[in-house]
C-alpha positions in Angstrom: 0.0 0.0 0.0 1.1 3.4 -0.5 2.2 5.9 1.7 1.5 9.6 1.1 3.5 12.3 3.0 2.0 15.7 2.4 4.5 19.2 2.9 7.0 17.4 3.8 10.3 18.7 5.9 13.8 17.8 6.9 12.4 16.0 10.2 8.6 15.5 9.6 5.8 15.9 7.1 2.1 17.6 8.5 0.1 14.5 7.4 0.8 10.9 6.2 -1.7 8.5 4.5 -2.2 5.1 4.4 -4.8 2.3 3.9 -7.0 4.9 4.1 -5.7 6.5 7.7 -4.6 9.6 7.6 -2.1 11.0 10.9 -1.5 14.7 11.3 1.5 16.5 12.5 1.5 18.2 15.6 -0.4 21.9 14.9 -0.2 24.4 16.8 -1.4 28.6 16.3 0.2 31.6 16.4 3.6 31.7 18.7 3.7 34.0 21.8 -0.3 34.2 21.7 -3.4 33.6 24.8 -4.7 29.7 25.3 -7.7 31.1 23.1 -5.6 32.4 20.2 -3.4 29.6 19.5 -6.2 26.9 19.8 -8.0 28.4 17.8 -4.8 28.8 15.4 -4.0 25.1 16.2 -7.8 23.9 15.0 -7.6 26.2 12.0 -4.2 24.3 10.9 -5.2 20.9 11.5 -8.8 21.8 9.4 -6.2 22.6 6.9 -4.3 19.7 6.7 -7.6 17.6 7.0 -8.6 19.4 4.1 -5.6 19.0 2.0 -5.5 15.4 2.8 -9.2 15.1 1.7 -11.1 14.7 4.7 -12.8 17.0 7.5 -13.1 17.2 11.2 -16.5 14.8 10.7 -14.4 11.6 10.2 -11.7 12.5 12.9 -10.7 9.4 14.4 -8.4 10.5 17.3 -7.4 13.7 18.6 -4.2 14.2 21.2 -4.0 17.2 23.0 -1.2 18.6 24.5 -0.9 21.8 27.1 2.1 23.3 28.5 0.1 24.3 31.4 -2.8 22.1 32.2 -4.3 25.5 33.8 -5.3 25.9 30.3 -7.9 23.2 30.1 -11.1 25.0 30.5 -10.0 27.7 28.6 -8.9 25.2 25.7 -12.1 23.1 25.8 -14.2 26.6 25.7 -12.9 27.0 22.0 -12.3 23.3 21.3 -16.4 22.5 21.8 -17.3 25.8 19.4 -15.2 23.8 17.0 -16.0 20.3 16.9 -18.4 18.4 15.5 -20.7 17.6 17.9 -22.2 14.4 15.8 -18.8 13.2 15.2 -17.2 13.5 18.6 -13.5 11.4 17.7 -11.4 9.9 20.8 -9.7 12.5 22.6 -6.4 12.8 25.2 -5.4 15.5 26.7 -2.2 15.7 28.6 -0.2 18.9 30.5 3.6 18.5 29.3 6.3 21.1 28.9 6.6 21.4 25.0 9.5 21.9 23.1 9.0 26.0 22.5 7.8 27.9 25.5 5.8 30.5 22.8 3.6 27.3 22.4 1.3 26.4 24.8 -1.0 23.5 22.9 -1.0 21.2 20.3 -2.8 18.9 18.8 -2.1 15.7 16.9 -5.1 13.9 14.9 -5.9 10.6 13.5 -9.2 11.0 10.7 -10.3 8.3 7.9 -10.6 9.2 4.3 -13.9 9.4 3.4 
């Protein structure tokens, strides 16, 4: 079966596809912003990528969540249920861990099948 790696870069690609699976890079929104700002940012990235990869937040599969300061959880979820799709909830994690750039304080990996 084939693989499909879509923008790729030197040390990952934003989305792979295969057997019909497709697995989304990290996202994350706009660097130095509020909780509010970059998820929002973050969603609007991984609708994106969904998008290029020729799907939508309806068949999401999985979603990981990731916050550098669990404090941010309510806050997060406030813009994360305006944006999902409430008739096609997917599994969801989310975790407090310092990440790799302290500008960033969420992101979000995602697991959706191609329609």
């Amino acid at each position: 079966m084939e693989i499909t790696r879509l923008e790729p870069a030197a040390r990952w690609c934003e989305a792979a596809t295969h057997d019909g699976v497709v697995h989304v890079a990290g996202q994350v929104g706009p660097a130095g912003a509020d909780i509010l700002t970059q998820t929002r940012g973050a969603l609007a990235e991984l609708d994106r990528v969904l998008a290029l990869s020729g799907t939508d937040k309806s068949h999401l599969l999985s979603v990981t969540i990731w916050l550098g300061d669990i404090a941010d959880f309510a806050a997060m979820n406030s813009v994360w249920d305006a944006w999902v799709d409430p008739n096609n909830t997917p599994a969801r994690a989310t975790g407090g861990i310092p990440l790799a750039d302290p500008d960033y304080i969420i992101e979000i990996t995602a697991v959706a099948a191609l329609p």
